[in-house]
Backbone as a printed PyTorch tensor [residue, N CA C, xyz], in Angstrom:
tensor([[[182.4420, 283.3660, 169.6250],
         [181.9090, 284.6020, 169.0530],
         [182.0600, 284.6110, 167.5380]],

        [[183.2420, 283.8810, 167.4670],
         [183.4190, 284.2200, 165.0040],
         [182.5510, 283.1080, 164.9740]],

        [[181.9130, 282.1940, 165.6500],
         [180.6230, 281.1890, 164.9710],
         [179.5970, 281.6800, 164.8910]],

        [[179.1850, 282.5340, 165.9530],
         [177.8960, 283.2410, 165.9670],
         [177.7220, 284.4610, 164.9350]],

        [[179.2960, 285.2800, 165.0020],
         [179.0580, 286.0160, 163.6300],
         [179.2740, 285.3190, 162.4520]],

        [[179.6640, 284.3860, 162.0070],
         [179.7860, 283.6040, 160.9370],
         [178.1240, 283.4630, 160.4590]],

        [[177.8310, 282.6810, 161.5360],
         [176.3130, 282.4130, 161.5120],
         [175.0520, 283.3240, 161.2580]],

        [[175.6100, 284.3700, 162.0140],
         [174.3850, 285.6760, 161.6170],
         [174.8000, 286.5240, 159.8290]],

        [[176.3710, 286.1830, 159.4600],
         [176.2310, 286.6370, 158.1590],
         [175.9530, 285.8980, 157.0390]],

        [[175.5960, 284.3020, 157.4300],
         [175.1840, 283.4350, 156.3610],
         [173.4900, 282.8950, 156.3160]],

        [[173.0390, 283.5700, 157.9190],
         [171.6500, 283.8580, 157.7950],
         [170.9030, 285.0990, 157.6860]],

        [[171.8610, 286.3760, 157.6830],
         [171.2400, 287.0390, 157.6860],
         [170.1550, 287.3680, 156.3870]],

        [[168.6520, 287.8680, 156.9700],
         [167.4410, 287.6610, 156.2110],
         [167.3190, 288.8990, 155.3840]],

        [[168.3350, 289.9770, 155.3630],
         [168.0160, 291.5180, 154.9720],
         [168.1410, 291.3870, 153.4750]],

        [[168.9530, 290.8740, 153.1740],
         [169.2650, 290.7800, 151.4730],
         [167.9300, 290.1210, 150.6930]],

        [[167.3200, 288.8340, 151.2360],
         [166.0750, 288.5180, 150.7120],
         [165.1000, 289.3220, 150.8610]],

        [[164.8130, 289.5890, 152.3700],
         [163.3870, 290.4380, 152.5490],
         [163.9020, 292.3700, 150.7630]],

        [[164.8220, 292.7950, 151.1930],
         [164.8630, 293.5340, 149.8220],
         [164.7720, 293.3400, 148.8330]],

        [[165.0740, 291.7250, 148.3620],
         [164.8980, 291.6460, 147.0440],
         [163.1660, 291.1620, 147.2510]],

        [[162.9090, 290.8840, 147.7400],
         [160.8360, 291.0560, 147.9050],
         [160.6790, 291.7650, 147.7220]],

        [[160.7880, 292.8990, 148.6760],
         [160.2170, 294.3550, 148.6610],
         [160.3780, 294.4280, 147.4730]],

        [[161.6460, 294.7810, 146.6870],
         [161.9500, 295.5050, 145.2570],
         [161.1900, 294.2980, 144.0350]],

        [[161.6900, 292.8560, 144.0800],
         [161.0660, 292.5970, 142.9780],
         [159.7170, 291.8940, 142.7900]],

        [[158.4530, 292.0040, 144.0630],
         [157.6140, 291.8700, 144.2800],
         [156.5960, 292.7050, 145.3990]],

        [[157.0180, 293.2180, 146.3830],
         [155.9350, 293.7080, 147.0720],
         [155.8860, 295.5140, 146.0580]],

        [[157.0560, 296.0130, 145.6440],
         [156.4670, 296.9960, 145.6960],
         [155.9930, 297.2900, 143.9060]],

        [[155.0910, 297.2900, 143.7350],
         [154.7630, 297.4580, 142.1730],
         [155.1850, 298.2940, 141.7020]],

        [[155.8140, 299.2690, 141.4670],
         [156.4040, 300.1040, 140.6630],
         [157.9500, 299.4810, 140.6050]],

        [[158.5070, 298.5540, 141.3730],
         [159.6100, 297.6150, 140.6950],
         [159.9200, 296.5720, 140.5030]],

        [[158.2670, 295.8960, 140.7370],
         [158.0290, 294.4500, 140.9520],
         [158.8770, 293.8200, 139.5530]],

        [[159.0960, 292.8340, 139.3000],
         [159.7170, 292.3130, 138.0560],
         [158.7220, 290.7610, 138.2870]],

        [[158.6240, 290.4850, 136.5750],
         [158.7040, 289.1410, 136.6340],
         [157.1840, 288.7130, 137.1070]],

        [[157.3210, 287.6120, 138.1720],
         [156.6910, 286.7300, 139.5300],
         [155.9400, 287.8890, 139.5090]],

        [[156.2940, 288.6920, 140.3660],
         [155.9500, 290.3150, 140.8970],
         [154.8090, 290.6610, 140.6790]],

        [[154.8680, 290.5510, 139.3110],
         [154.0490, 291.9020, 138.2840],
         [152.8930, 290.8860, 137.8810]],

        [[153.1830, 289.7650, 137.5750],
         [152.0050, 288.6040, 137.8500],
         [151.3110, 288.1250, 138.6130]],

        [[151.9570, 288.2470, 140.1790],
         [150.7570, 288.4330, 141.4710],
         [150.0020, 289.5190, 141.5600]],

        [[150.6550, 290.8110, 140.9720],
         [149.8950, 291.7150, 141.2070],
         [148.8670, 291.8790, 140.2400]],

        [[148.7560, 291.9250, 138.9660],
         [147.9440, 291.2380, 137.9830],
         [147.0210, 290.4540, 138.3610]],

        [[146.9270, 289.2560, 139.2760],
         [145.8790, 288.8100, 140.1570],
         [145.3260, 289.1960, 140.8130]],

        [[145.9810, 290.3610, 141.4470],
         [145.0670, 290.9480, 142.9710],
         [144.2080, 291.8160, 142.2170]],

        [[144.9110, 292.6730, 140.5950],
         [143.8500, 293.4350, 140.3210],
         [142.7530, 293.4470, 139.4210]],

        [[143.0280, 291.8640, 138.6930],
         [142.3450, 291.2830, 138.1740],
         [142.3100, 291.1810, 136.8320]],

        [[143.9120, 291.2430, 136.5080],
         [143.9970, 291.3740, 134.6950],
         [145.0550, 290.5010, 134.3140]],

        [[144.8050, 290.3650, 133.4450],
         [146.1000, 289.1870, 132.6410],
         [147.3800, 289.4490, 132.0070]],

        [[148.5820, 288.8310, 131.8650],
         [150.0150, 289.6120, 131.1090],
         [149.5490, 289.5630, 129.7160]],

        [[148.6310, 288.3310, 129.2690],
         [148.0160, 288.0110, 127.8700],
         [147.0100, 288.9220, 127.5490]],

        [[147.0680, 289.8130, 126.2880],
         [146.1380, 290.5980, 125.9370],
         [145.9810, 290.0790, 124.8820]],

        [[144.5120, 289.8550, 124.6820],
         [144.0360, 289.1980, 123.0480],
         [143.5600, 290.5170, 122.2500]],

        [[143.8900, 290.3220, 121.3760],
         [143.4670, 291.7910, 120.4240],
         [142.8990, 291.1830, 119.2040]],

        [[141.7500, 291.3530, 118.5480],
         [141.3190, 291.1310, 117.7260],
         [141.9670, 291.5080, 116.3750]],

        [[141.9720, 290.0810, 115.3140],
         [142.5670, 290.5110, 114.4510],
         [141.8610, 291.4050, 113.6870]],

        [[142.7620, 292.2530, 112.1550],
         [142.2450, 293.5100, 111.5920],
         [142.2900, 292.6150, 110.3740]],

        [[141.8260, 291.7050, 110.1080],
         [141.9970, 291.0200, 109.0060],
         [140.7530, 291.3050, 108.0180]],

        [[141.2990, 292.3420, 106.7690],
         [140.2810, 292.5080, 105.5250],
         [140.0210, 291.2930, 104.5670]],

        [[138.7530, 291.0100, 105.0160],
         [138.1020, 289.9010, 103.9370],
         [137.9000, 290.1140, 102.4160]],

        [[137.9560, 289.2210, 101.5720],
         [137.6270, 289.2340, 100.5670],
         [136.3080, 289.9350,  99.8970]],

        [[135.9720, 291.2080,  99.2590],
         [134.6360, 291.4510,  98.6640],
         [134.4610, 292.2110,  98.0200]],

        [[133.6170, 292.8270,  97.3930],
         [133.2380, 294.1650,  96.9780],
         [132.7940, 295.2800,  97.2340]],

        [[132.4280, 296.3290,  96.2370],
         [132.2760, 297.5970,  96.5660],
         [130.8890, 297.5770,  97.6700]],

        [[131.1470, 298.2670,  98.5270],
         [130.0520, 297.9960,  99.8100],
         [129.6840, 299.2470,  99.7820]],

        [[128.0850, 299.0590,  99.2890],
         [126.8010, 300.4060,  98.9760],
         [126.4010, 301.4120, 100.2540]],

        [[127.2630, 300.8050, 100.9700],
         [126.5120, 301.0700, 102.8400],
         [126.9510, 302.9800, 102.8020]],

        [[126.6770, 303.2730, 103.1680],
         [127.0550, 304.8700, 103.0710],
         [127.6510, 305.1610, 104.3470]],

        [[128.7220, 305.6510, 104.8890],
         [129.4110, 305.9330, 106.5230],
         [129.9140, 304.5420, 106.9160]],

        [[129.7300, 303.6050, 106.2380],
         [130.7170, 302.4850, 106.4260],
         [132.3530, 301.9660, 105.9310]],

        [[133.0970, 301.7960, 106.8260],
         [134.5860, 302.0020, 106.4790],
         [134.4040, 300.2680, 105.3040]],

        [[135.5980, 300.4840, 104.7550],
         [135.9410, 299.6470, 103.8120],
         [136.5280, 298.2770, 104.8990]],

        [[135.7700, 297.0080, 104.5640],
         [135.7970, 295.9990, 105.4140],
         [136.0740, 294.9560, 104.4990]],

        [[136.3580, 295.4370, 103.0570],
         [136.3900, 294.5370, 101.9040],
         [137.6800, 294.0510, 101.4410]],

        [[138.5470, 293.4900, 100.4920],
         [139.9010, 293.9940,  99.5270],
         [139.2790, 293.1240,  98.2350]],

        [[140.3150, 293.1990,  97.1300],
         [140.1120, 292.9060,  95.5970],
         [141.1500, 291.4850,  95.8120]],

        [[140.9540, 290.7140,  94.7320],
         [141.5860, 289.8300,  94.5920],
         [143.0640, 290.0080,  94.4830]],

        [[143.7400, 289.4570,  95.2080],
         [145.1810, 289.4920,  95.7520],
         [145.3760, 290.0410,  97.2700]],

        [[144.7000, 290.2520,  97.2530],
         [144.8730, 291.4050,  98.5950],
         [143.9010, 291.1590,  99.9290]],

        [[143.1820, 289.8250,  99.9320],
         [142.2820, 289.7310, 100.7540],
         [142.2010, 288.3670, 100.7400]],

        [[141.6710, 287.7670, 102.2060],
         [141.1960, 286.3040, 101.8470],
         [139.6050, 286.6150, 101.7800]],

        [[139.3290, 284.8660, 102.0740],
         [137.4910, 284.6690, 102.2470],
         [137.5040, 285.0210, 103.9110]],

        [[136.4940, 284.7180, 103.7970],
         [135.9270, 285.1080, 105.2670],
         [135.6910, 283.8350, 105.7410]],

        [[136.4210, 283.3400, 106.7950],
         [136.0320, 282.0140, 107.7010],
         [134.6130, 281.7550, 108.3330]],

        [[134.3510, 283.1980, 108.6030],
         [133.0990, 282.5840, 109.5940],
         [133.8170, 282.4290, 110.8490]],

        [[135.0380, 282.7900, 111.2870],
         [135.1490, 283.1350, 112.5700],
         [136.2070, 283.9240, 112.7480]],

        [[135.7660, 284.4640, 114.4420],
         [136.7460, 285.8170, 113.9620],
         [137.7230, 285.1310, 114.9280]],

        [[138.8030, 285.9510, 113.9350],
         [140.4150, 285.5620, 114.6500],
         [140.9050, 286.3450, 115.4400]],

        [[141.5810, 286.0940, 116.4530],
         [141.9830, 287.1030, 117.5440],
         [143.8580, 286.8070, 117.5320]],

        [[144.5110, 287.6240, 118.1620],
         [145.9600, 287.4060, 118.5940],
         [145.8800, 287.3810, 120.1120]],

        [[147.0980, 286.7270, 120.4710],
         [147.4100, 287.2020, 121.7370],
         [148.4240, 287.6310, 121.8970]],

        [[148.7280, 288.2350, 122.7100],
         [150.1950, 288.5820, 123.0180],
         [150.3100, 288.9640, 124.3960]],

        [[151.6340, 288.7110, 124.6520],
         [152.1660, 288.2770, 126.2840],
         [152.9070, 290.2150, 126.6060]],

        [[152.2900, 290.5800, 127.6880],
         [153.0310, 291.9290, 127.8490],
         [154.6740, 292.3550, 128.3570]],

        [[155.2470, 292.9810, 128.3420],
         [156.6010, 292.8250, 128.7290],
         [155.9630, 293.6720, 130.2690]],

        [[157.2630, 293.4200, 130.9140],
         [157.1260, 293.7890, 132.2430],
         [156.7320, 295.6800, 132.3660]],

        [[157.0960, 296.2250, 131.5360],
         [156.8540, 297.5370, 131.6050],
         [155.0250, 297.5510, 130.9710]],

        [[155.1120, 297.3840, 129.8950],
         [153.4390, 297.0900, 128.7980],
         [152.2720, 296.5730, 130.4420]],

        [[152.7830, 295.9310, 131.1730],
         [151.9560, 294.6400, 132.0530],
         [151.8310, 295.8730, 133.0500]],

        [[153.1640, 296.8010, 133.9580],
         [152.9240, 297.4810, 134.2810],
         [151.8430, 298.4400, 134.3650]],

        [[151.8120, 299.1770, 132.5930],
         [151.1610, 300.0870, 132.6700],
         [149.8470, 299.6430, 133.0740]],

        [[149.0040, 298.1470, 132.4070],
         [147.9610, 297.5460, 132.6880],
         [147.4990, 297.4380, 133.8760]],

        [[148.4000, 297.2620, 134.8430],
         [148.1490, 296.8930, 136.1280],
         [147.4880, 298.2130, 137.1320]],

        [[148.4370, 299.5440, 136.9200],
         [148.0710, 300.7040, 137.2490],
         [146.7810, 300.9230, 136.4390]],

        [[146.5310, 300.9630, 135.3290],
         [145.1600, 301.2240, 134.6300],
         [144.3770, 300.7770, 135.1580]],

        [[144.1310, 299.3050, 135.5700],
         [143.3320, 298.5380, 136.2690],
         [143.1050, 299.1140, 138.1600]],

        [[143.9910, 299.0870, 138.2790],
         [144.0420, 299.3070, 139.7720],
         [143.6320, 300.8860, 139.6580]],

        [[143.8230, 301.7250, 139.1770],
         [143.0570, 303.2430, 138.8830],
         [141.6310, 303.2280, 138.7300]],

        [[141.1520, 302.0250, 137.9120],
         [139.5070, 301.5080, 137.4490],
         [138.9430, 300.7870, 138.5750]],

        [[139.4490, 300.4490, 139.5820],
         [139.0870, 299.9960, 140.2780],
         [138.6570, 300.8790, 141.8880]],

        [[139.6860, 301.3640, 141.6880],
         [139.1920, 302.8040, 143.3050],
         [139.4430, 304.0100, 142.6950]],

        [[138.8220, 304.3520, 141.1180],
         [138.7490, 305.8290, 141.0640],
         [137.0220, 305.9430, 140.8510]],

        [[136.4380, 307.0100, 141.3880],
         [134.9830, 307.4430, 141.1560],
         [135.2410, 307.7100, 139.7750]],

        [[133.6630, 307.7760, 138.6810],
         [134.0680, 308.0180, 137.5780],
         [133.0930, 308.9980, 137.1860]],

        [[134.0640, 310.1840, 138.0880],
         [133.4960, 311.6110, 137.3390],
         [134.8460, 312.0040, 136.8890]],

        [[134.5240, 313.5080, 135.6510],
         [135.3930, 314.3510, 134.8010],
         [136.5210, 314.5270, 135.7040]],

        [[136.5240, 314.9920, 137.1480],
         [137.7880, 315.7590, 137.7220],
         [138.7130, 314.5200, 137.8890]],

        [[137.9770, 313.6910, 138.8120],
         [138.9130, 312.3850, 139.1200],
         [139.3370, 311.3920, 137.5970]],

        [[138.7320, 311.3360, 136.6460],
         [139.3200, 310.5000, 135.5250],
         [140.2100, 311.2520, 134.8770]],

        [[140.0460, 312.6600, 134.7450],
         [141.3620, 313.6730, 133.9600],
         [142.5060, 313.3300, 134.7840]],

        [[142.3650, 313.3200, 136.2760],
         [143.2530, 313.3970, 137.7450],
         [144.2300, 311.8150, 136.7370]],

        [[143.3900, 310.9640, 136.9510],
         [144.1650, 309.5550, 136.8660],
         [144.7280, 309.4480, 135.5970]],

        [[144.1320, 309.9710, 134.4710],
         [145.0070, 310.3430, 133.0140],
         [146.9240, 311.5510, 132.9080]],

        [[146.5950, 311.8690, 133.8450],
         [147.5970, 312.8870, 133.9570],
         [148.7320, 312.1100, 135.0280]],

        [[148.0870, 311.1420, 136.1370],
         [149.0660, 310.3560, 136.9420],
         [150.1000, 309.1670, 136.0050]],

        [[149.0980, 308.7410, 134.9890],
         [149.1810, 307.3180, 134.2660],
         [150.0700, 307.8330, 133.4110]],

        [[150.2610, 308.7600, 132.2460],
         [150.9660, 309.5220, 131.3970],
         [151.1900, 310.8830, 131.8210]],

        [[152.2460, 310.7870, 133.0360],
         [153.0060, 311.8380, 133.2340],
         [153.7780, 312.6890, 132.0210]],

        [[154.1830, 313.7920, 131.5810],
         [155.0370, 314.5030, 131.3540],
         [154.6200, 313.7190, 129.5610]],

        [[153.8040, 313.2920, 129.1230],
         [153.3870, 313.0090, 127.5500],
         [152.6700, 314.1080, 126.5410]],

        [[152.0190, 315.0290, 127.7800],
         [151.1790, 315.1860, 126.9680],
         [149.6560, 315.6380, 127.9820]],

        [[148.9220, 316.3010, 126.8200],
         [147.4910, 316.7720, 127.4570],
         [146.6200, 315.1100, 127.2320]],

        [[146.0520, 314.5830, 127.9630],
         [145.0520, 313.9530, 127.8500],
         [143.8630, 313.9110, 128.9610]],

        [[142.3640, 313.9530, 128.4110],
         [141.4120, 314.4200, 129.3720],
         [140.3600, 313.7230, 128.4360]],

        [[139.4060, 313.7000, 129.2260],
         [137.9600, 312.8070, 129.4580],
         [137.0340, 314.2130, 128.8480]],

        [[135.7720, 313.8580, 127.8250],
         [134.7820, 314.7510, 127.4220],
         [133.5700, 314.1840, 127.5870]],

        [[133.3880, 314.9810, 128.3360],
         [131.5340, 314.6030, 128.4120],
         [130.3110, 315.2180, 127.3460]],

        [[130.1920, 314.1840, 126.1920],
         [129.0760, 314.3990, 125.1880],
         [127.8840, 314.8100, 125.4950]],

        [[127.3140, 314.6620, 126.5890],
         [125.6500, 314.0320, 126.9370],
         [125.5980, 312.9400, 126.2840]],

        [[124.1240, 312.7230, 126.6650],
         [123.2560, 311.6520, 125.7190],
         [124.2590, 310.1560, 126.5430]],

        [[124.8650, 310.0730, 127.5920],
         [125.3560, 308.8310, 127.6350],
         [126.4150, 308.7120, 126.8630]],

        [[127.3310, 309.4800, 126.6910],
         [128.5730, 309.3750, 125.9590],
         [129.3450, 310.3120, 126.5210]],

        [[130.9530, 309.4850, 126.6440],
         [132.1390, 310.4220, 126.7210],
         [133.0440, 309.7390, 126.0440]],

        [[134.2170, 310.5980, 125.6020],
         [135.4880, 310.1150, 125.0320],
         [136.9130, 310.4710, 125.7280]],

        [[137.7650, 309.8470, 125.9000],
         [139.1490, 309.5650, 126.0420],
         [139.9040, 310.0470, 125.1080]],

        [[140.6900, 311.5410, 125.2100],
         [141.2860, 312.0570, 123.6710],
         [143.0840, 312.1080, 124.6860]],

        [[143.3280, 312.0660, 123.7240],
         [145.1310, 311.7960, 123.7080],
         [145.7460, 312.4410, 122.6880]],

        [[146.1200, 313.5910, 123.2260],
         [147.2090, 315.0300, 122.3780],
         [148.6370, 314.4760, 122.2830]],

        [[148.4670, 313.1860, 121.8080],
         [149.9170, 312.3650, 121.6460],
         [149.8110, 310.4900, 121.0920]],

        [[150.8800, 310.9230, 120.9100],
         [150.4510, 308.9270, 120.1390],
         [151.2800, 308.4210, 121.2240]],

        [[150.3170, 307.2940, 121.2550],
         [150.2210, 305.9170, 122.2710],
         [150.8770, 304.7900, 121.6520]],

        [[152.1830, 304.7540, 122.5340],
         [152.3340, 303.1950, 122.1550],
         [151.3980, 302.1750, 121.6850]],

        [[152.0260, 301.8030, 121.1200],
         [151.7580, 300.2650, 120.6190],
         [150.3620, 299.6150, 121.4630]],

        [[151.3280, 299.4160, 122.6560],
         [150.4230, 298.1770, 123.3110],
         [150.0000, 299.4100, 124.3560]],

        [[150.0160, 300.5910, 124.5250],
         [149.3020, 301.1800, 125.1740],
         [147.6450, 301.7780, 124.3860]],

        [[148.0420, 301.6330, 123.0250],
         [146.8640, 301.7500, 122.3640],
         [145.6450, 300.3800, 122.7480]],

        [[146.5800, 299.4420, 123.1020],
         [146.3290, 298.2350, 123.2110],
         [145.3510, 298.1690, 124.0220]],

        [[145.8720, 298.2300, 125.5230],
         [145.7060, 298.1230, 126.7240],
         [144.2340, 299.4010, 126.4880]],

        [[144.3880, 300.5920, 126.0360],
         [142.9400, 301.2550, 125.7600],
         [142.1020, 301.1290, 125.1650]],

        [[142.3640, 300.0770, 124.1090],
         [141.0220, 299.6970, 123.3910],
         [140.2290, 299.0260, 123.6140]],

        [[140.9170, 297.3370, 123.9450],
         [140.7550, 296.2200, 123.4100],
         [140.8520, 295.2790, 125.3060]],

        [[141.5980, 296.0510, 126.3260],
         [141.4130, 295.2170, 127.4390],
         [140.1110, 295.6860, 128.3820]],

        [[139.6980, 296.6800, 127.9920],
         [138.2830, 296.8420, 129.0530],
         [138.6520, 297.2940, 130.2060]],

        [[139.6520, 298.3270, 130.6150],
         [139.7630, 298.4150, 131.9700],
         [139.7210, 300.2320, 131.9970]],

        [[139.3420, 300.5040, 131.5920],
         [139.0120, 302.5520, 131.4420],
         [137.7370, 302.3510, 131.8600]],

        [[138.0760, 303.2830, 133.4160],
         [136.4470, 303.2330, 133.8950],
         [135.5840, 304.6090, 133.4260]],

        [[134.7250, 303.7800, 132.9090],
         [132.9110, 305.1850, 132.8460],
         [132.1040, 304.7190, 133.6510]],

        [[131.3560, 305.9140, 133.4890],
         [129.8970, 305.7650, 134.7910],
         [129.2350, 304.1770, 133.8580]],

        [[128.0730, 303.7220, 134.9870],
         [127.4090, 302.9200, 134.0120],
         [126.6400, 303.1480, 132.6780]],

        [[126.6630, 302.4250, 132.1980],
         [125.6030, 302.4020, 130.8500],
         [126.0700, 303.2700, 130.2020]],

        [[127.0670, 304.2600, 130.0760],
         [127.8870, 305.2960, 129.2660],
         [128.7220, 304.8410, 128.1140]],

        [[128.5260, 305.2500, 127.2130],
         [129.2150, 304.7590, 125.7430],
         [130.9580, 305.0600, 125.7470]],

        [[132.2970, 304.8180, 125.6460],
         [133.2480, 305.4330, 125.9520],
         [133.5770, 305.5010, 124.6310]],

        [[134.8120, 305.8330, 124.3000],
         [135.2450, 305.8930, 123.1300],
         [137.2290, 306.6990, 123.4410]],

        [[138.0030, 306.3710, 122.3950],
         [139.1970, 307.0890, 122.5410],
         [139.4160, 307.2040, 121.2590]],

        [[140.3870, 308.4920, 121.4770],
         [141.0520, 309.0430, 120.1660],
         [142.2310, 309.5980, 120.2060]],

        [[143.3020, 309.6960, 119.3070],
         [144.6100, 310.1830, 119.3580],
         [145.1090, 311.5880, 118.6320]],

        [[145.0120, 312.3440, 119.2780],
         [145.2240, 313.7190, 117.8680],
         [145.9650, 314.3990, 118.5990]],

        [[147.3910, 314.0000, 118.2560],
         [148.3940, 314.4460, 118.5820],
         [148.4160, 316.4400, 118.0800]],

        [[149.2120, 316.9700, 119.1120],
         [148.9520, 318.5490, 118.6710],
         [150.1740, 318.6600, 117.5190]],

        [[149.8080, 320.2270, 116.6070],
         [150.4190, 320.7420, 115.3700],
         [150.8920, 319.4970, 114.4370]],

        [[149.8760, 318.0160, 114.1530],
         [150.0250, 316.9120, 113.3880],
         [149.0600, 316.9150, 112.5880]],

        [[147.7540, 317.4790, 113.1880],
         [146.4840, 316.9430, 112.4990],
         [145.8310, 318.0680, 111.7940]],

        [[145.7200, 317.9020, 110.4970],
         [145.0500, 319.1240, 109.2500],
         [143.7810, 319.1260, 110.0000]],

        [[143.4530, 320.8080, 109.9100],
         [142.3450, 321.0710, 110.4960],
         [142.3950, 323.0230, 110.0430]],

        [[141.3820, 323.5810, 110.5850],
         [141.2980, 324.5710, 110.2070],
         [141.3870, 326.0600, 111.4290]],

        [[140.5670, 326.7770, 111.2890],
         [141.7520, 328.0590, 112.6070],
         [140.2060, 327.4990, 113.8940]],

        [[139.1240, 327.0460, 113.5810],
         [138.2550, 327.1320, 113.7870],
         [138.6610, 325.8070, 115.3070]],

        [[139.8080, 324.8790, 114.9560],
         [140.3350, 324.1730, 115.7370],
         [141.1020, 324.7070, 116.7870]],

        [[141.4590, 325.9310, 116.5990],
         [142.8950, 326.0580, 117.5980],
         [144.2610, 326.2150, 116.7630]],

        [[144.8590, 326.8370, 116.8670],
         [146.3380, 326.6580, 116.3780],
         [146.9810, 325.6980, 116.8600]],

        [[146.6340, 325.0710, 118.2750],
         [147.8590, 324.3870, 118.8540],
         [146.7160, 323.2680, 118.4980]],

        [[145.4660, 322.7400, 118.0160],
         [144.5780, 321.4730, 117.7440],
         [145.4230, 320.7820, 116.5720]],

        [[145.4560, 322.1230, 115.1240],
         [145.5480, 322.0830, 113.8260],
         [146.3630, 322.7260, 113.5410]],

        [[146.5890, 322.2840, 111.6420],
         [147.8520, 322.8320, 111.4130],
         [147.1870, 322.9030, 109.7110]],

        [[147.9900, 324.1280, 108.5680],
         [146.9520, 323.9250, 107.6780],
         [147.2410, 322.9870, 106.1580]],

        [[147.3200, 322.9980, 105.1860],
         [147.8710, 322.4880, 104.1320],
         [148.7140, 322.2940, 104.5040]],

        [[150.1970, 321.1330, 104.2040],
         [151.2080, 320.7250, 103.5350],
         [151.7550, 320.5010, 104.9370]],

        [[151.3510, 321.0440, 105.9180],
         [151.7870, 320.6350, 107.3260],
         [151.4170, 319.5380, 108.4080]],

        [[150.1060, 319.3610, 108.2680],
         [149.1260, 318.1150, 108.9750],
         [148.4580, 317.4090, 108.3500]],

        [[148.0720, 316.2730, 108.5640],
         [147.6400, 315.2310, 108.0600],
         [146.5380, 314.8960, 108.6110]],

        [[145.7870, 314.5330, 107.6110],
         [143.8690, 314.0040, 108.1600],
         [143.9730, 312.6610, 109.4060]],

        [[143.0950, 313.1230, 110.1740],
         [143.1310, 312.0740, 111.5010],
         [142.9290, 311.2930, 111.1350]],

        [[143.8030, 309.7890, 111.1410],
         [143.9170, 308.5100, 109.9500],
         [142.2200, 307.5750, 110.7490]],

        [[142.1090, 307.5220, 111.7590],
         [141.1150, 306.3790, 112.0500],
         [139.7920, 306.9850, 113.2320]],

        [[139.6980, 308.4840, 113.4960],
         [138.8300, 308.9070, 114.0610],
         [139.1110, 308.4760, 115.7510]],

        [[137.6050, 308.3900, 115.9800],
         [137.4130, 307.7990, 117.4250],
         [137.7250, 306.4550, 117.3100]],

        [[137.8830, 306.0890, 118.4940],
         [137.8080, 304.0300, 118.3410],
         [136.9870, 304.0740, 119.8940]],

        [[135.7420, 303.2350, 119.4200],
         [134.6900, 302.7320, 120.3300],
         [135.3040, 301.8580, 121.2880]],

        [[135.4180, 301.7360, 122.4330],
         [136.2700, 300.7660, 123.0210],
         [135.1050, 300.2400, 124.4030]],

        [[133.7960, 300.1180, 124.0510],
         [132.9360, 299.3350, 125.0570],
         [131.4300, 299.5420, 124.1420]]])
């Protein structure tokens, strides 16, 4: 009998099958391995390439509503003729959030109720963020809070925020009582002189 229990406590299978469950089957604690199979099933990568922001060398540009794409000598190179990108590898939390984004883009319908629904699941307890429908084939993604880093990331630049087809998307960040604006905004939008600051980069087109 102490061989057979000897035997059942040096095979027993419970300690592995949990560390599966926890650091691979269940995605919200997958680690590692984990978070990279699941990344496969939903069809996105830990590597996010982000295009570089690199200001070329030039001059005053006549274009009227065009942002400054130029710098002065010291402050700029030439222009290669090709564009440079980064990559960068996500940490297990960053990869996370990607994975849920993706897997949300993948079995959510993409009307107003259900995309506000999945904005409010994804960034719990952050903050107001909700979906606007322009017409004309346009909506935007606004965020009453600043976005990490690589969560700005993951919304710009990886393609996984679902719109209807052929719909223009766009996101923006305007965090509340930050951004100078006038009463015509809201009190809780804007804030007036010496208190808020002009929205540094607008919308960002992200398809």
């Amino acid at each position: 009998m102490q061989v057979v229990g000897l035997a059942n406590t040096y095979l027993d299978p419970r300690a592995n099958i949990n560390a599966f469950y926890s650091d691979i089957f269940d995605v919200m604690t997958a680690q590692g391995i984990g978070l990279d199979i699941w990344g496969r099933i939903v069809g996105v990568s830990r590597v996010l390439t982000v295009p570089a922001s690199n200001i070329n060398f030039g001059f005053h540009d006549t274009t009227s509503g065009v942002s400054a794409d130029y710098g002065p000598f010291g402050q700029a190179v030439f222009n290669t003729g090709s564009v440079a990108t980064s990559n960068y590898t996500l940490s297990d939390e960053a990869f996370l959030t990607l994975i849920l984004v993706k897997a949300a883009a993948n079995i959510t319908r993409a009307t107003i109720a259900a995309l506000n629904q999945m904005l409010q699941t994804l960034f719990p307890g952050r903050g107001r963020c909700y979906v606007t429908n322009f017409g004309n084939m346009q909506m935007r993604y606004t965020f009453e809070f600043y976005l990490q880093p690589f969560e700005f990331a993951i919304v710009t630049t990886a393609g996984v925020l679902p719109a209807p087809a052929a719909v223009l998307i766009s996101a923006v960040q305007q965090p509340q009582y930050s951004t100078f604006g006038f009463k015509e905004a809201g009190s809780a939008s804007a804030v007036g002189f010496g208190q808020g600051t002009f929205l540094p980069d607008g919308a960002t087109v992200i398809n």
